[in-house]
N, C-alpha and C positions, 0 to 999 in steps of 0.2 A: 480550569476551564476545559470543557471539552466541547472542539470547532466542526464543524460542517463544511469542510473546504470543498468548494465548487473545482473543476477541472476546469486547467489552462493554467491553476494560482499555484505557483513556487513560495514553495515556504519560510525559504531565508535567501536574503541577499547572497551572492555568490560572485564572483568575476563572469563579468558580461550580464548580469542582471542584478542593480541593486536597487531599484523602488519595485514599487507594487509588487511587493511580499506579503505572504499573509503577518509576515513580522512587522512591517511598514505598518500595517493596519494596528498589529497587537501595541504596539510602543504609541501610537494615537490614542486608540481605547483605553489603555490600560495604566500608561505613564511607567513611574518607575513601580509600578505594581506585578513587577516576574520577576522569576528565579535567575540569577546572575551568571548559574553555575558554566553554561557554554557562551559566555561570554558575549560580549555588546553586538556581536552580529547573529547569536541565538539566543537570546532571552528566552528563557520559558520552553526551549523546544526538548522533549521530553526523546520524542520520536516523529520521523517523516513518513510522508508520502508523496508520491514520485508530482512532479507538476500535472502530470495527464491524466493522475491518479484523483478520484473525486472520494469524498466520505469523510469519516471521522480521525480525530488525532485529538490527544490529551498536552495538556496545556500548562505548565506549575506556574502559582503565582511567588513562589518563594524558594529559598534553596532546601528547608525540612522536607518540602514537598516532592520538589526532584528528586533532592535523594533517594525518598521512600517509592517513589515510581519507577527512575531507572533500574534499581533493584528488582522492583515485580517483573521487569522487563528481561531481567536475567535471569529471575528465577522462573520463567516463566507462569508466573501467579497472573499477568493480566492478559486475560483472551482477547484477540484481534481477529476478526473474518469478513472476508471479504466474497465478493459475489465477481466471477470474472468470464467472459467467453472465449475459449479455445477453440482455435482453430483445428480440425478432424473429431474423428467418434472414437471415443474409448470404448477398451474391451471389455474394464473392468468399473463397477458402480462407486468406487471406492478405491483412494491407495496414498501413497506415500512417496517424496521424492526427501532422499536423503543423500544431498551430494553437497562436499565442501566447494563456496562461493568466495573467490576472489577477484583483484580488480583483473581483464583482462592482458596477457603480458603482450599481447602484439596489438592494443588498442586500450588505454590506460581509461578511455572515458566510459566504459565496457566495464561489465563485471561477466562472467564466467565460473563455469565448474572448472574447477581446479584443484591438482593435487594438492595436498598439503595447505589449505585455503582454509578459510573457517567454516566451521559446522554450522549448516543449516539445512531447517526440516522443513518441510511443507506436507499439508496434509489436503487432499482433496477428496470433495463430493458430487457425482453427480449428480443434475439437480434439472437438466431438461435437456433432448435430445433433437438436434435437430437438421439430421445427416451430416452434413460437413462441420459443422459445428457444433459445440456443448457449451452448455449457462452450468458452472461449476460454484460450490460454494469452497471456499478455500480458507484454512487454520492455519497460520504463523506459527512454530513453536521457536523460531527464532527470528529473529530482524535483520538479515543482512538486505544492503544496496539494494534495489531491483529483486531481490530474492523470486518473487512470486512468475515474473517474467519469464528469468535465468533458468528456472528449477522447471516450470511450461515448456521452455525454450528445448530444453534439454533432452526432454520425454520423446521429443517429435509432435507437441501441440503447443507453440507460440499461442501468443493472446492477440486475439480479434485486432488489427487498426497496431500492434506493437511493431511498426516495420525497424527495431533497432536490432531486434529479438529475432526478426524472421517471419512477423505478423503481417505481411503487403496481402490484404485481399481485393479480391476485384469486384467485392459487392458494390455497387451504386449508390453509396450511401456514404453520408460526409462523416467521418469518424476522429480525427485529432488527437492521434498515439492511441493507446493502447485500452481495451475495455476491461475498466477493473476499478470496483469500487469497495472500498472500506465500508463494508455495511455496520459491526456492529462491532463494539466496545466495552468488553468487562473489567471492574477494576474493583480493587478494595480501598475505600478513602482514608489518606493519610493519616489523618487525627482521627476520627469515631471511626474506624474499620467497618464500615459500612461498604457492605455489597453493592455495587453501582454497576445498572447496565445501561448500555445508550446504544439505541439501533437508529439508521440514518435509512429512510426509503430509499427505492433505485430513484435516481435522479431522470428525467425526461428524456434527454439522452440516449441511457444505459436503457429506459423503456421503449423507446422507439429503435434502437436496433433490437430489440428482440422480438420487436410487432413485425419488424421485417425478414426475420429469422423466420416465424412461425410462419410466412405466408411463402416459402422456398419451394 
């Protein structure tokens, strides 16, 4: 399956939130029809995205199918891009953040660049300018926590509304963490290796702070 998770939805039960998950949902629709492999509180979860995080995410209905996915996901065979607004103007159209991400050590709920941490890339695009702010499109070549936040956070351009990151703006406007959405989803299907793309529109939201961007 691949979902359209709206922002505000957490995706699997955790301590301090265990209903209305979009897993709560998948185990109603679906029954005993997903992959096993992360066990009875993630059924089918291949890969997340943050709760504040809205867009796409791939779904297994079985454990051939995990398999074959968490792999692309290592080998990075399945493109993930997302569409996000950072806070200040780049200098450059184009770049790359390559800093190792782990959990933070003087704040364990935190993920941070850290020495010796695991490799993760980010690759970003600029994609509309609009003084203190930029609508970037942004390429995963790895999946860590928060990665896309972390790796913004880092540069000295937090994400629009991410105040965990560093994101507190004072625009007027009702934002709900962080602006950043999973636009679009390549993958090659498990059994017929079929090229499968899936793009998700900005959500109403993600379009309305950027009608209020452009009129700054």
């Amino acid at each position: 399956l691949v979902i359209n998770k709206p922002k505000g939805l957490v995706v699997h039960p955790a301590a301090g939130h265990q209903d209305d998950t979009l897993v709560n949902g998948l185990l109603y629709a679906m029954g005993d029809d997903l992959s096993g492999i992360n066990g009875e509180l993630r059924p089918g979860i291949v890969h997340r995205i943050d709760k504040d995080t809205s867009g796409l995410l791939v779904i297994a209905k079985n454990d051939f199918a995990h398999n074959i996915l968490s792999e692309g996901l290592k080998t990075h065979s399945i493109d993930r891009e997302y569409m996000a607004v950072a806070i200040g103007n780049f200098r450059e159209d184009s770049g790359t953040v390559n800093k190792p991400i782990d959990r933070n050590p003087k704040d364990r709920k935190k993920m941070a660049v850290v020495a010796g941490g695991r490799e993760a890339i980010t690759h970003y695009t600029v994609e509309e300018r609009f003084g203190q702010y930029t609508l970037l499109r942004v390429k995963l070549e790895t999946g860590r926590t928060h990665q896309i936040r972390v790796h913004m956070s880092s540069i000295g351009h937090p994400l629009l509304g991410d105040e965990v990151y560093g994101g507190k703006s004072n625009l007027k406007i009702h934002l709900d963490g962080q602006t950043l959405h999973a636009y679009r989803l390549a993958l090659t299907h498990p059994r017929t290796n079929e090229l499968m793309t899936f793009e998700s529109p900005l959500p109403e939201y993600f379009e309305k702070i950027l009608e209020k961007l452009r009129r700054l």
